[in-house]
N, C-alpha and C positions, 0 to 999 in steps of 0.2 A: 504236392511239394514234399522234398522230400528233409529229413530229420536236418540233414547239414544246411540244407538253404533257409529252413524255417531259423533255424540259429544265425545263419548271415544275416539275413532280414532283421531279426530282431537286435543283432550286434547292432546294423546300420543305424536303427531306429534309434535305440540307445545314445550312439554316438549323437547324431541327428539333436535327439531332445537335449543334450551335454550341452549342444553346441548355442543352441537357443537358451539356456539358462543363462551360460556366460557371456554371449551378445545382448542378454538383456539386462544383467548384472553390469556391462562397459556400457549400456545407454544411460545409466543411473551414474555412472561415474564424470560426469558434467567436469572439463577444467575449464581453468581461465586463459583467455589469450594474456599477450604482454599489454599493457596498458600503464605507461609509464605516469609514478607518482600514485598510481591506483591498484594494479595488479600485479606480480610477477608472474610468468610463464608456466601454465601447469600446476597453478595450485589449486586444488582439489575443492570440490564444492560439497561440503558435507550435509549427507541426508540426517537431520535431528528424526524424522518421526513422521510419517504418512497416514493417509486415513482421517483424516479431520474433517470434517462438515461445513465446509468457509472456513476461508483464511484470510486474516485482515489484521491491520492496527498494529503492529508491531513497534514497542517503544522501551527504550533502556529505563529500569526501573531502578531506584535507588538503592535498591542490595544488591545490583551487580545481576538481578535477572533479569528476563525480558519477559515484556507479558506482549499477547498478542490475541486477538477475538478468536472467537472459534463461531463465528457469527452465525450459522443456521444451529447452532442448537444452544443460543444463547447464553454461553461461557466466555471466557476470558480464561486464557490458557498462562499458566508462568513454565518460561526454561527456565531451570538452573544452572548455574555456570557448569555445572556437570554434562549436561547434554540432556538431562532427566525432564518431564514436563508432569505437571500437574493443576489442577485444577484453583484456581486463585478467586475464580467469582460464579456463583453460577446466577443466573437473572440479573440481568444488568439492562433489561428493556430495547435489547436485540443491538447492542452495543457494536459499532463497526470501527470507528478508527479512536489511536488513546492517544491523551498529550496531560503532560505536567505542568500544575501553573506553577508562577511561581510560589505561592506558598505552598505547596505541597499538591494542592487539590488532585485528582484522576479526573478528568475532564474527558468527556467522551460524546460523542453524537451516535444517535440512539434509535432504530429503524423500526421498530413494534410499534408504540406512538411515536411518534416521528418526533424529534426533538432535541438539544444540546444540555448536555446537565453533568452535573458530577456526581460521581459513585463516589457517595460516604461509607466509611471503613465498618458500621453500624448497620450497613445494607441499605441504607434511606438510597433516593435518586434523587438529590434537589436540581428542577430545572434551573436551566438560564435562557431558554427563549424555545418558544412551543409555534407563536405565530408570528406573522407577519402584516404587514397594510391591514391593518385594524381588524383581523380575524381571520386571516389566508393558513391553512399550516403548510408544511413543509414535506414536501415526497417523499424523498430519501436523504437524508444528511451523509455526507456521506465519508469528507476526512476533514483535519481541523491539524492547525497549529496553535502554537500561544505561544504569544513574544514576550519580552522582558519585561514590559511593563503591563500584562495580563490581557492584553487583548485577544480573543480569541479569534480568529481566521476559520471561516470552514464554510465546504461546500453543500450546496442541496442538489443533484444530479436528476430531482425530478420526478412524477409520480411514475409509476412502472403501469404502463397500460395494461400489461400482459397480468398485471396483478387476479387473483380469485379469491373472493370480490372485485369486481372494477372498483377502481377508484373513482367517486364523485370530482373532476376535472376543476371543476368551477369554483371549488373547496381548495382548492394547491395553490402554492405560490409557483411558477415561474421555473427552470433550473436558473441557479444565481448564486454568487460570490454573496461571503455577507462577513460581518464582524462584529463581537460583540466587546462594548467597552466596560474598561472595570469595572462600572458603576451600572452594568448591563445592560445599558441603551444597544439596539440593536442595531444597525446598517447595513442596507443592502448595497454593495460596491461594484459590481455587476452583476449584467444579465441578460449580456450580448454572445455566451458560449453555448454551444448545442448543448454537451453533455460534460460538466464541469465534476471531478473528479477528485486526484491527489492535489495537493495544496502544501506550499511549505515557502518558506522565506531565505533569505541569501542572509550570510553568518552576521553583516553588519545591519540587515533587518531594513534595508531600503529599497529591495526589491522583490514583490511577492510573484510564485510562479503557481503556476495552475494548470494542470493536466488537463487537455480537455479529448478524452477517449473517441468523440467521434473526428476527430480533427487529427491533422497530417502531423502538427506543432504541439510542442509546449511551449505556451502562451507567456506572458512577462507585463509586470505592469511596475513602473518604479512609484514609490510609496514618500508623499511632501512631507513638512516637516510637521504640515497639521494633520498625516495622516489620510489624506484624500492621494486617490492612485491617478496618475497620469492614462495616458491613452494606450491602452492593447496593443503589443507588439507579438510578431509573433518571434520566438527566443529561439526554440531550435527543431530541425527538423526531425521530424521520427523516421527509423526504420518501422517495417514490418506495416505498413496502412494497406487495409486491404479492404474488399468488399466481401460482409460475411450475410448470411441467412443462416443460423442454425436451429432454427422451428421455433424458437421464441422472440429473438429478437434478429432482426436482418437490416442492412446501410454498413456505410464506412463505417472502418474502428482503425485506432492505431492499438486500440489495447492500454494505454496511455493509463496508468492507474497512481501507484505513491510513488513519493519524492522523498529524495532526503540530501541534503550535502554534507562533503569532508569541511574539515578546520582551512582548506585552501580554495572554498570557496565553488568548486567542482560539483556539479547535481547529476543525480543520479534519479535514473527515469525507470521501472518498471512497465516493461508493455509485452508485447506481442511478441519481439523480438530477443526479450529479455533484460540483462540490466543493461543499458543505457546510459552514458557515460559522456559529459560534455563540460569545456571548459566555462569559467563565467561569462564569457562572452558566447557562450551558443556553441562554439565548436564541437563538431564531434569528436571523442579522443577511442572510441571501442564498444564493443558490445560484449557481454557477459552472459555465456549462453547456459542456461538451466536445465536440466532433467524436463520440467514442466515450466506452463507460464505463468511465471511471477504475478505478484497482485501488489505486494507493498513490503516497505525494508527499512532498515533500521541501523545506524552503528549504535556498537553494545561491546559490553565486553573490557576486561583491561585496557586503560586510554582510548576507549572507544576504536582499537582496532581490527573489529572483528563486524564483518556487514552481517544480519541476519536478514531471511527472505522468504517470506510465506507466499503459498498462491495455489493452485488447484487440489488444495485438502494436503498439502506438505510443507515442512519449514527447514529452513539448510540455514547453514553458517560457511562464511568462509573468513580470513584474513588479509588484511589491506596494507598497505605499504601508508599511505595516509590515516589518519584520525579523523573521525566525525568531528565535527563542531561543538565544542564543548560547553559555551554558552546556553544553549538548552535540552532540554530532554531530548528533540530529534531538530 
């Protein structure tokens, strides 16, 4: 070969790698479609920060940051309104999703020993429910909300077979809806979902919805005045159900993970597809396509309107035409 072709070659090459840098710098650059009331056209999904080891729990914290789990290396991660992240807890008992009561508490379900408890600001973990039917514990907790008057909402998704060590089977509860009241009586509310997931409540607190990941839908149950849930509906349909095997776990998924809604009542679905977007009655209004897939979100930020979104080890921010629901933490 000779001196000039060795140098086109390597020009081409050059170019070549140019080109793949920048094709993969525009796949990181995720916009949004129009999604009216939700999104305007082209606005930019911003990467906060990659590389994390689980992403989970994302919830507007009282100074204006957000914390969010960093769940396999057992942290609790805060943004600052700066875009900056640093470490806010470390040991928190494999903490996966966060919610604020109303006195203040960090309320968290808890995947190391399996269980619902609050992270006191002293490092203590005091539980608020470990077992079930007279001695059962719990697989995996896995998100939670808390309504206005303290009740905590949150799911168990179930022992992981694939766990090392097996899991002793016979030792688990069930996957199943539960709740715990101010006075911590526990309640199981279902336990008719395959794999029951994100969890979160509509802004006037009468309708609880549940992600249920191996299922087409998210699920809907409207909530009496004494607190007992009516019968399973299924609320809206997902994009993106598919059938997966990826060497540890294989069946349907829609992906189906956290929820959250704006001040207009509108929920917002994390799945497979991305963020997911329907009116209160089920409608679909858009889908919100990601760099990577989503796992759970959050409004945060000035008047709650800024959504933030963590999921395959990365967290983005972007800005919303609507405001989250300002009555609780998420």
């Amino acid at each position: 070969m000779t001196m000039k072709l060795k140098a086109s070659v390597t020009a081409l090459a050059a170019i070549g790698a140019a080109f793949i840098t920048v094709a993969a710098a525009h796949a990181q650059e995720a916009v949004t479609p129009a999604i009216a009331g939700v999104v305007n056209a082209g606005t930019k999904i911003e990467l906060i920060k990659d590389g994390f080891k689980g992403t989970e729990g994302p919830i507007a914290a009282p100074d204006g940051s957000v914390l969010f789990t960093e769940n396999q290396n057992d942290t609790i991660i805060r943004i600052a309104p700066d875009g900056s992240t640093s470490v806010y807890r470390s040991g928190a008992n494999g903490s996966n999703a966060l919610a604020f009561a109303p006195n203040g508490d960090l309320v968290t379900v808890q995947t190391l020993d399996a269980r619902v408890g609050v992270i006191q600001p002293q490092g203590n973990v005091r539980t608020l429910a470990a077992k079930v039917d007279g001695g059962l514990g719990f697989g995996r907790p896995n998100d939670l909300v808390v309504d206005k008057k303290g009740n905590v909402y949150f799911t168990d998704s179930g022992a992981n077979a694939n766990a090392n060590p097996k899991p002793d089977l016979s030792k688990i509860a069930k996957p199943a809806v539960y709740r715990i009241s101010p006075e911590f009586a526990i309640e199981r509310l279902a336990n008719d979902i395959t794999r029951p997931n994100g969890i979160q409540l509509s802004p006037d607190e009468k309708v609880l919805y549940v992600a249920n990941t191996a299922g087409e839908h998210v699920l809907a149950y409207d909530i009496a005045a004494n607190g007992k849930l009516g019968a399973k509906r299924e609320f809206a349909k997902l994009e993106g159900f598919r059938q997966t095997d990826n060497g540890t776990s294989s069946g349907p998924t829609s992906g189906a993970d956290g929820l959250a809604v704006d001040a207009e009542g509108r929920l917002y679905v994390a799945s497979n597809a991305g963020i997911q977007v329907f009116t209160p009655k089920g409608e679909a209004l858009g889908v919100i396509a990601l760099p990577k897939r989503p796992q759970n979100l959050a409004f945060a930020g000035p008047d709650k309107k800024t959504l933030y979104v963590v999921g395959s080890g990365s967290a983005w921010r972007f800005p919303v035409l609507t405001a989250g629901y300002a009555g609780r933490a998420k």
